[in-house]
C-alpha positions in Angstrom: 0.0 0.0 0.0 1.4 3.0 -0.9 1.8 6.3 1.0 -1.3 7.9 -0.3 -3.9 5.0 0.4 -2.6 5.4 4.3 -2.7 8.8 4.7 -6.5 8.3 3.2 -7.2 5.3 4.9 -6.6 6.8 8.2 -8.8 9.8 7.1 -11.5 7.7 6.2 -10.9 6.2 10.0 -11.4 9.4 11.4 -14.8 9.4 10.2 -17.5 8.2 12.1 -20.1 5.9 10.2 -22.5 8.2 9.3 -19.8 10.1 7.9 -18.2 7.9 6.0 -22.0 6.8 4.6 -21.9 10.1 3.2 -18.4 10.0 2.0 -19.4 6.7 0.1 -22.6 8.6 -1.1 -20.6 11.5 -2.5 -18.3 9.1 -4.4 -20.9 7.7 -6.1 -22.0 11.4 -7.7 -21.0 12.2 -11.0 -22.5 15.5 -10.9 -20.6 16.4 -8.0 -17.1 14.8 -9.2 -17.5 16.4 -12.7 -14.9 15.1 -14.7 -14.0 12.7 -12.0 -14.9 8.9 -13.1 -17.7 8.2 -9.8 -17.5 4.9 -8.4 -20.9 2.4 -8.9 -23.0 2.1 -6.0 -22.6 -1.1 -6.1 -18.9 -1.6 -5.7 -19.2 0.6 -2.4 -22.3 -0.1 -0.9 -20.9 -3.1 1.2 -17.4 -2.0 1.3 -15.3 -1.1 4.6 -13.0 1.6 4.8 -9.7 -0.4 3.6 -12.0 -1.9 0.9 -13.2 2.0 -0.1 -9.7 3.1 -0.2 -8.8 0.4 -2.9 -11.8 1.0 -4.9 -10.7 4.8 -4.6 -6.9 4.0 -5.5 -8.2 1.7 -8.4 -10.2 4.3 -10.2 -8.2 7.5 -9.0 -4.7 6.6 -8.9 -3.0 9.5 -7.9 -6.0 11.7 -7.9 -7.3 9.7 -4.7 -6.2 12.1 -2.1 -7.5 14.8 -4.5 -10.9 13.5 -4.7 -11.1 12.7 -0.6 -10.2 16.1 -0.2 -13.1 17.6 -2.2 -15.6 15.2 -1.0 -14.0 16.2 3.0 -14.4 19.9 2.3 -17.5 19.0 0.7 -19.0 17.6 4.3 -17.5 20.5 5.8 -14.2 18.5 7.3 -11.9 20.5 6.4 -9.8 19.7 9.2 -9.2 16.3 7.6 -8.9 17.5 4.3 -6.1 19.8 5.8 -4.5 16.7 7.5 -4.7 15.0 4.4 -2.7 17.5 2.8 -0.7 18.3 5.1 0.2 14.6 5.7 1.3 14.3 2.1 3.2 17.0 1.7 5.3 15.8 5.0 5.6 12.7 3.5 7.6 13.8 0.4 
C-alpha cells in the first residue's frame, strides 16, 4: 500500500459511520465529481473503509487524495482535508 492510500485510509478512520455513509454517497456522484470517473454504488455499498480506499486507489490513482479532499471539504471536514494534505506534503 502506498503512502497515499494510508494517509487516506486513516482519514477515512477518522470518520464516524455516518460520515463515512456520506463519504461513500458523494463518491458515487457524477454531478458532484464532474470530470472525476464516480465509483458504482454497487462496488461501495458493502465496502469497509480499507476496501473504499482500494476501490478509490483503483479508479483514481493518484487523484485519490485529490478527490477525498473535495468530497472532506464537501461535508464541511476541512480539518481532515487539511491533515490529508498536510500529511502528504510531510511525507515527500
Amino acid at each position: 500500500m502506498g503512502i497515499r492510500a494510508i494517509e487516506l485510509l486513516e482519514s477515512l478512520e477518522d470518520l464516524g459511520d455516518k460520515e463515512f455513509k456520506k463519504f461513500k454517497w458523494y463518491l458515487q456522484q457524477a454531478e458532484f465529481l464532474k470530470a472525476i470517473p464516480s465509483i458504482p454504488k454497487c462496488q461501495l455499498e458493502s465496502s469497509d473503509r480499507e476496501d473504499t480506499v482500494d476501490l478509490m486507489v483503483q479508479t483514481y490513482s493518484r487523484r485519490c487524495v485529490e478527490v477525498a479532499r473535495m468530497v472532506l471539504q464537501r461535508m464541511n471536514r476541512n480539518d481532515l482535508a487539511e491533515k490529508l494534505s498536510n500529511n502528504l506534503e510531510n511525507s515527500k
